[in-house]
Backbone as a printed PyTorch tensor [residue, N CA C, xyz], in Angstrom:
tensor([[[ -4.7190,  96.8080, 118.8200],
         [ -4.4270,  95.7260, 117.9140],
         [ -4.4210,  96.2440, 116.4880]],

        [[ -3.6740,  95.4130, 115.6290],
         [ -3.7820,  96.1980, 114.8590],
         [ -4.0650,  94.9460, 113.5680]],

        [[ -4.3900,  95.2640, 112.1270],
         [ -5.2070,  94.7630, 111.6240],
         [ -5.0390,  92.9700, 111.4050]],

        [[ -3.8200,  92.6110, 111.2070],
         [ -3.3880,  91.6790, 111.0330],
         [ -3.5070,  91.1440, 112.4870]],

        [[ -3.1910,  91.5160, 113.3940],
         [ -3.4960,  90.5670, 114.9930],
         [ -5.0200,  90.4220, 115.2290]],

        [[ -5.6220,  91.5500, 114.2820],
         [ -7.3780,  91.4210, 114.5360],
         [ -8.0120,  90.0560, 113.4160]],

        [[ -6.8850,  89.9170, 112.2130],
         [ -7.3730,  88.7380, 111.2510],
         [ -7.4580,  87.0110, 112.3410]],

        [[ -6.0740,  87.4800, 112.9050],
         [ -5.7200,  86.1020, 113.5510],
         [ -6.6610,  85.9140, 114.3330]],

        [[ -7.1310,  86.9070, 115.1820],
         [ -7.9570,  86.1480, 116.0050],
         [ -9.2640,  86.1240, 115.5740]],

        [[ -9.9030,  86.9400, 114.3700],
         [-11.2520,  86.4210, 113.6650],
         [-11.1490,  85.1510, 113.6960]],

        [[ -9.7360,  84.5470, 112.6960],
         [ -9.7960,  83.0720, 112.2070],
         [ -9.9190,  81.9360, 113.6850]],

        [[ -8.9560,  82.6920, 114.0930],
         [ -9.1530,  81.4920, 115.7540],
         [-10.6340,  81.0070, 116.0140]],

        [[-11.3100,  82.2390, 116.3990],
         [-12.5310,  82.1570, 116.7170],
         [-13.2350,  81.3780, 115.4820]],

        [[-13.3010,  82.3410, 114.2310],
         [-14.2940,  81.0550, 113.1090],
         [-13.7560,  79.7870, 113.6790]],

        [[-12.5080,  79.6510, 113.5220],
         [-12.1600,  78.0680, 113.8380],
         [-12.8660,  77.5150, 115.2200]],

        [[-12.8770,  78.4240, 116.2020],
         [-13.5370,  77.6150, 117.6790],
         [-14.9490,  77.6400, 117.7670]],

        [[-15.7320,  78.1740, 116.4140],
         [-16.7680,  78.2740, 116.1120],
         [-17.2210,  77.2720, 115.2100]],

        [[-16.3810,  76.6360, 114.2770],
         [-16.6690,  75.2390, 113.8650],
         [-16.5100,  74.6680, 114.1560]],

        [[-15.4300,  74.2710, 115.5290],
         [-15.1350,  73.3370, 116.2850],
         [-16.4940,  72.6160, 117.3760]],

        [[-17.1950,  73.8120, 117.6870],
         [-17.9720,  73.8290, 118.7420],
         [-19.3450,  73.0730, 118.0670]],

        [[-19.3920,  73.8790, 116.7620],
         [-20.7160,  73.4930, 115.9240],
         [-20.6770,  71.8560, 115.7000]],

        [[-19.3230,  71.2440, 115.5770],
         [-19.0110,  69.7970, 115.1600],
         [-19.6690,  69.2450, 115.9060]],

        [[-18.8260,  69.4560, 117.4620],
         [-19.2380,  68.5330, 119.1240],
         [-20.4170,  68.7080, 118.9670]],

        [[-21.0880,  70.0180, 118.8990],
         [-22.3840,  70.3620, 118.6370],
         [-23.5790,  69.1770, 117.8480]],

        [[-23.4600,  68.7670, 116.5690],
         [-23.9480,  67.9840, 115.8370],
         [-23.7930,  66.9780, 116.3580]],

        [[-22.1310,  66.0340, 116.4650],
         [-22.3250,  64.9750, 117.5320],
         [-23.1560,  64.5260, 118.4790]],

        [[-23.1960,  65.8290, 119.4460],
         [-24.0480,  65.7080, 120.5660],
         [-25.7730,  65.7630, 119.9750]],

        [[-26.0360,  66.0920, 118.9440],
         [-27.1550,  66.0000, 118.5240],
         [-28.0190,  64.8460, 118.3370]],

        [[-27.0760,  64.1540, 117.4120],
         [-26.6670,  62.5040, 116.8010],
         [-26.8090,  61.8410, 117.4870]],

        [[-25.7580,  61.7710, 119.0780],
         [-25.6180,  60.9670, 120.2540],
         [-27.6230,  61.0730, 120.9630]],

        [[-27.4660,  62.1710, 121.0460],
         [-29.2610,  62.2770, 121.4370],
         [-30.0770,  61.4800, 120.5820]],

        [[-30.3070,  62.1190, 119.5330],
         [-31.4780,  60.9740, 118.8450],
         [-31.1490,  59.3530, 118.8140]],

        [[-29.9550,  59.3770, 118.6390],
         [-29.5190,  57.3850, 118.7930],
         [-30.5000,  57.1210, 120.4130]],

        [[-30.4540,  57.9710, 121.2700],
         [-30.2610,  57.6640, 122.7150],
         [-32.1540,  57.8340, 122.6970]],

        [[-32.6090,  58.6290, 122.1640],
         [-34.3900,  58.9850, 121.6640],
         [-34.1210,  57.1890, 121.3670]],

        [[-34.0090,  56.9450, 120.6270],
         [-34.5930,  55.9680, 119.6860],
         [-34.4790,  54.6580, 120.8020]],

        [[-33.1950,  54.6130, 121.5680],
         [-33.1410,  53.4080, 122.3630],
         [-34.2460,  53.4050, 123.3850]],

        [[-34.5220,  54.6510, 123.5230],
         [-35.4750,  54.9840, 124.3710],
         [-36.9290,  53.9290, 124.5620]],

        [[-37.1630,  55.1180, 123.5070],
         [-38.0990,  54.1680, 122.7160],
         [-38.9920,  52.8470, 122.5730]],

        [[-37.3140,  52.2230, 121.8280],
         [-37.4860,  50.9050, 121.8040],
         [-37.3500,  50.1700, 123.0260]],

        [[-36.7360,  50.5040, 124.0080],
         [-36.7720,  49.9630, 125.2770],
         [-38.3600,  49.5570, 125.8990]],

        [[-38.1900,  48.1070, 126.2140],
         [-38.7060,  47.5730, 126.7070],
         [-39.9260,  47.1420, 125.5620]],

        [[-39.6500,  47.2980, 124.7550],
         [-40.7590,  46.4790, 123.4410],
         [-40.7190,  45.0940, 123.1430]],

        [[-41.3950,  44.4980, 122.7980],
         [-40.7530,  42.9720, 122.9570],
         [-40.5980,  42.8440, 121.5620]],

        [[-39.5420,  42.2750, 121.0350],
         [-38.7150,  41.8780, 120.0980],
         [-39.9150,  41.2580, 119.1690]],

        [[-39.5150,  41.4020, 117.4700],
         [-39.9440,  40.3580, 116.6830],
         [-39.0070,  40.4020, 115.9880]],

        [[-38.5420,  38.9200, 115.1140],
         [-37.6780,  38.9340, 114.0690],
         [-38.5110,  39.0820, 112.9710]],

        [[-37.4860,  39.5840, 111.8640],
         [-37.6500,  40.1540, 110.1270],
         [-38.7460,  38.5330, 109.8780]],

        [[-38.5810,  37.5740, 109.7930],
         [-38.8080,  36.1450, 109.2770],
         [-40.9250,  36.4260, 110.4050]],

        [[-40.6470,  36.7910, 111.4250],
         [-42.2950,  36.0090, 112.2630],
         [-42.6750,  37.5860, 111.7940]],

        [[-42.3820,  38.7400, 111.4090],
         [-43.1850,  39.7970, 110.9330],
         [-43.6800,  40.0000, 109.3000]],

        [[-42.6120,  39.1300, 108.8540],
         [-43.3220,  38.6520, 107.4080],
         [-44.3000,  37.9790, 107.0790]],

        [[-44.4740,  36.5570, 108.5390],
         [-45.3750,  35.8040, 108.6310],
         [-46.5910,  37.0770, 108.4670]],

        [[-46.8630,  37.5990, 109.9570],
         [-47.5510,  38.4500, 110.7200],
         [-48.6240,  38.9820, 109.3510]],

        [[-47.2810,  39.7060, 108.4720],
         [-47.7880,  40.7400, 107.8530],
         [-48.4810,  40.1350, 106.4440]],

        [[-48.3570,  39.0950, 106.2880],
         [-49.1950,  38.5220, 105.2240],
         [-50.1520,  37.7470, 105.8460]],

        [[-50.1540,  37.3070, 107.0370],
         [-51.7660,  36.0880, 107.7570],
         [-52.7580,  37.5360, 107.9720]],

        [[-52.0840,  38.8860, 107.9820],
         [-53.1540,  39.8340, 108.5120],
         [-53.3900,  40.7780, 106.7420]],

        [[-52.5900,  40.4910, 105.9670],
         [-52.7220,  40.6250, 104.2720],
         [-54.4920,  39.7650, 103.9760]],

        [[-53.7110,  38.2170, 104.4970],
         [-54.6270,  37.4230, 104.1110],
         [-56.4730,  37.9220, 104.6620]],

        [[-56.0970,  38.0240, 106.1320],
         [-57.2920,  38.2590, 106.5830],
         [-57.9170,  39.4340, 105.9700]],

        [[-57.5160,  40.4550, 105.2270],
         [-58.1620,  42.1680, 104.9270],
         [-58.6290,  41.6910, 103.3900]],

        [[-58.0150,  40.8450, 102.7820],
         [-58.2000,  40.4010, 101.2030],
         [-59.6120,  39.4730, 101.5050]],

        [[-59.7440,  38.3870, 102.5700],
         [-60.4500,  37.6100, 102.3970],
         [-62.2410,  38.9240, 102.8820]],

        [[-61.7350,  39.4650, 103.8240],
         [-63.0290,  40.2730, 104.0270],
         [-63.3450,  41.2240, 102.8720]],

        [[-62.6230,  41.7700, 102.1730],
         [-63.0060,  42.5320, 101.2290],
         [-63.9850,  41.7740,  99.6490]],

        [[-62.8720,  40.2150,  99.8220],
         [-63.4250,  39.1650,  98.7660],
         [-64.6060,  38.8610,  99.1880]],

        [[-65.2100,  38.8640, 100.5060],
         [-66.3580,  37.9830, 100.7650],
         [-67.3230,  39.2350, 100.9810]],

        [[-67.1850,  40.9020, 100.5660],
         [-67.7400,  42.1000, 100.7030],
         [-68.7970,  41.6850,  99.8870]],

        [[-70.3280,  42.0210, 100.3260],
         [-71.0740,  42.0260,  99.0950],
         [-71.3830,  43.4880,  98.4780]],

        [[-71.1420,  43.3910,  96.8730],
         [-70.4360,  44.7960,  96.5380],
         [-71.9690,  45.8020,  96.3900]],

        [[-72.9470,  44.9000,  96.0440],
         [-74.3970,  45.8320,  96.2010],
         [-74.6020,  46.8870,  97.4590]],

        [[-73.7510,  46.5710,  98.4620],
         [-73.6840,  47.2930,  99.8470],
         [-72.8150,  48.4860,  99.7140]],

        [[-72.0030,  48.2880,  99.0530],
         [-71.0850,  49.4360,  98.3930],
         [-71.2050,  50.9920,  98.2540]],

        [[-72.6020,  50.8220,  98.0550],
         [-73.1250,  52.2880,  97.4560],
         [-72.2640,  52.9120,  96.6230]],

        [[-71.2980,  52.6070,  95.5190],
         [-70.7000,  53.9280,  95.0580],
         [-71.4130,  55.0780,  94.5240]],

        [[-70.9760,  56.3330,  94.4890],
         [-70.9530,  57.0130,  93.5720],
         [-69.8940,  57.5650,  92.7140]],

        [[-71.2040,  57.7590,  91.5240],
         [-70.2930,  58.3110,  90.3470],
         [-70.4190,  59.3210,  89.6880]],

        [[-69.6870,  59.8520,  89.0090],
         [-69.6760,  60.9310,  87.9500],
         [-69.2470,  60.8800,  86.7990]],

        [[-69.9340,  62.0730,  86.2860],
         [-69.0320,  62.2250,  84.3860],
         [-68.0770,  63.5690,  84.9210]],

        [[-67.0900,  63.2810,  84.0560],
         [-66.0360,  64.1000,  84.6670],
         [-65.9240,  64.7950,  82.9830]],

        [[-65.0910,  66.6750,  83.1570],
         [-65.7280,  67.6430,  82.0180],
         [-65.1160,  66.3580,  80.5380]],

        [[-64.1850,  65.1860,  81.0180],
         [-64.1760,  64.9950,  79.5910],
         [-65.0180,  63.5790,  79.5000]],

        [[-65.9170,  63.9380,  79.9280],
         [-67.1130,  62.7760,  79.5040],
         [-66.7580,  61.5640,  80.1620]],

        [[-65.5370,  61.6270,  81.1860],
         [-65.0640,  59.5480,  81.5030],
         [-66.0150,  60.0060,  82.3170]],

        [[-66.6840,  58.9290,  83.1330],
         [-67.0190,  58.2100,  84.1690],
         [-66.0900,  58.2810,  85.4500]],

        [[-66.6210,  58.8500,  86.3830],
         [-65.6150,  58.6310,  87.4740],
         [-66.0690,  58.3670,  88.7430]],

        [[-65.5540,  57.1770,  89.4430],
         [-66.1000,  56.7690,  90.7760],
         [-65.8090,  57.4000,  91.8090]],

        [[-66.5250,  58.1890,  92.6500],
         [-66.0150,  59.5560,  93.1950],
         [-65.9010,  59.2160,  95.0260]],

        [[-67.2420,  57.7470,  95.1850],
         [-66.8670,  57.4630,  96.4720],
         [-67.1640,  56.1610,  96.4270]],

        [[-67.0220,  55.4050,  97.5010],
         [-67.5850,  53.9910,  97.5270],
         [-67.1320,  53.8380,  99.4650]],

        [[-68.6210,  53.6530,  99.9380],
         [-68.9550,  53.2970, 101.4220],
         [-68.5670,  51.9710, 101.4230]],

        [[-67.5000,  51.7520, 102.4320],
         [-66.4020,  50.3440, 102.4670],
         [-67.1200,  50.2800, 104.4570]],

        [[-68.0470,  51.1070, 104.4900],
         [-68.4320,  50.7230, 105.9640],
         [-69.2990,  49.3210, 106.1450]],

        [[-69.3550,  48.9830, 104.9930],
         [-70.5890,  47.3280, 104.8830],
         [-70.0260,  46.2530, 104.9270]],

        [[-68.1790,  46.1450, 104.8010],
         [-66.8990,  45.4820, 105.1490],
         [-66.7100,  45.2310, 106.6920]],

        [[-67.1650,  44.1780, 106.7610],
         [-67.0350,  43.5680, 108.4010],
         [-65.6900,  42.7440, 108.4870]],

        [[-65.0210,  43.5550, 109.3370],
         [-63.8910,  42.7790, 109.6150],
         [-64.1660,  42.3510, 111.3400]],

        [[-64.0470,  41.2710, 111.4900],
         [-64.8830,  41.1780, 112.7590],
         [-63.1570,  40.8650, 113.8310]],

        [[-62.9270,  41.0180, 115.2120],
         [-61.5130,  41.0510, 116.0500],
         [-61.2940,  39.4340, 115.6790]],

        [[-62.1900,  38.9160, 115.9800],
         [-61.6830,  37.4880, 116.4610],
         [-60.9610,  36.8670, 114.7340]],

        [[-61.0420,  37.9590, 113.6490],
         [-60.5870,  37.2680, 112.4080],
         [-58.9540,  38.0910, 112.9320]],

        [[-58.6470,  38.8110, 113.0520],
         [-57.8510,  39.1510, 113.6550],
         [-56.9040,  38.5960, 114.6480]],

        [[-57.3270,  38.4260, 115.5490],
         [-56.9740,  37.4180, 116.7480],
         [-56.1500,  36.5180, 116.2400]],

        [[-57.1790,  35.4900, 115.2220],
         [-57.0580,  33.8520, 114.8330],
         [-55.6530,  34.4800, 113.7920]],

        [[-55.5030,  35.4260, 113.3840],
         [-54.2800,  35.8530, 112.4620],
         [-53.3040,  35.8950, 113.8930]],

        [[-53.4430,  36.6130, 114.3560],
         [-51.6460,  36.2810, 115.2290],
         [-51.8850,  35.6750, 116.2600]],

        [[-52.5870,  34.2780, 116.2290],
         [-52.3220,  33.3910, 116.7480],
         [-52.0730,  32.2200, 116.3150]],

        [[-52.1080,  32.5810, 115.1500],
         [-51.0930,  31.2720, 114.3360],
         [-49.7510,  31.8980, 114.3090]],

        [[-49.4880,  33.4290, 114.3550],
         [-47.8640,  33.3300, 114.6460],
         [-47.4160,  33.4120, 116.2510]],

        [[-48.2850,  33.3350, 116.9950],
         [-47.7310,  34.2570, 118.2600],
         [-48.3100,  32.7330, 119.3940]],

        [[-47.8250,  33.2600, 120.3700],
         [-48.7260,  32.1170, 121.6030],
         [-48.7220,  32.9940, 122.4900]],

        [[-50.4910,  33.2200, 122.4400],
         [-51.1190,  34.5380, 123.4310],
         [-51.4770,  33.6810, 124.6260]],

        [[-51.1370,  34.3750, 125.4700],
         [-51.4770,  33.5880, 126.8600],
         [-51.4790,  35.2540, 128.2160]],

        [[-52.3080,  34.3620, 128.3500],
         [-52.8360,  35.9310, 129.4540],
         [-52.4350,  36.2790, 130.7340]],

        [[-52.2020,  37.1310, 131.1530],
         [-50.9270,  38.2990, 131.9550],
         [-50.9020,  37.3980, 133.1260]],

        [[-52.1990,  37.1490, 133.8380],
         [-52.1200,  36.7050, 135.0720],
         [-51.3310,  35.2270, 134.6080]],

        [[-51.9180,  34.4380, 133.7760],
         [-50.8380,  32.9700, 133.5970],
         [-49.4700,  33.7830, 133.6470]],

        [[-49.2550,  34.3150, 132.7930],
         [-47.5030,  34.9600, 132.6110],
         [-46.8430,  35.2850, 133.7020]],

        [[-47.2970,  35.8960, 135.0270],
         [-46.7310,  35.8310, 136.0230],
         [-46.7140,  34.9130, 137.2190]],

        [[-47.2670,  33.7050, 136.8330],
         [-47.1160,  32.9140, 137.8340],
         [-45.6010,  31.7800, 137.8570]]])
C-alpha cells in the first residue's frame, strides 16, 4: 500500500472509531435511564403537592422539638479564638427528644397508614 491508500484507510477507521464510540455512549445513556427505572420500580408514588405537605408537617415537627429543647441541657462549649471572638465550638443536641410517635402523627395527617395484613384482605 502505499501512502495515500494507507491515509484512507486511517480515516475510515478514525471514522468507525467514532462511530462505535457514539452507539457506545448511547448505549451507556440507554443503561442508566434503564438503572434508574429500575430503581424506581415498584416504589409507591407521591405527588410534588402531598411531599410538600410531608416535608413541612415533618419541618414543623423538628422546629417544634428543638423550640421546646431546654437549652441549659445543651452543654455548649466555647472558645476564644487567636482573634479574641468567642467561638461556640460544640453544643450536645443529644437532650433533643424527638420521640416516633411525633413523627408518626406527622404523616398521618398526610398519608392513611393502615397495616399490611388489613391491606391484603
Amino acid at each position: 500500500m502505499d501512502k495515500e491508500q494507507l491515509q484512507t484507510k486511517l480515516e475510515a477507521l478514525e471514522a468507525n472509531v467514532q462511530a462505535k464510540q457514539n452507539e457506545l455512549g448511547v448505549a451507556m445513556s440507554e443503561a442508566q435511564m434503564a438503572r434508574e427505572e429500575l430503581a424506581n420500580a415498584g416504589k409507591p408514588k407521591l405527588s410534588q403537592d402531598t411531599m410538600v405537605d410531608l416535608v413541612s408537617k415533618l419541618q414543623d415537627v423538628f422546629q417544634d422539638a428543638i423550640n421546646n429543647a431546654d437549652t441549659s441541657d445543651l452543654s455548649p462549649d466555647f472558645s476564644i479564638d487567636y482573634d479574641n471572638t468567642i467561638v461556640l465550638e460544640c453544643i450536645d443536641m443529644s437532650a433533643i427528644e424527638l420521640h416516633d410517635c411525633d413523627i408518626e402523627s406527622a404523616l398521618e395527617e398526610v398519608f392513611n397508614i393502615v397495616d399490611e395484613d388489613d391491606d391484603n384482605s
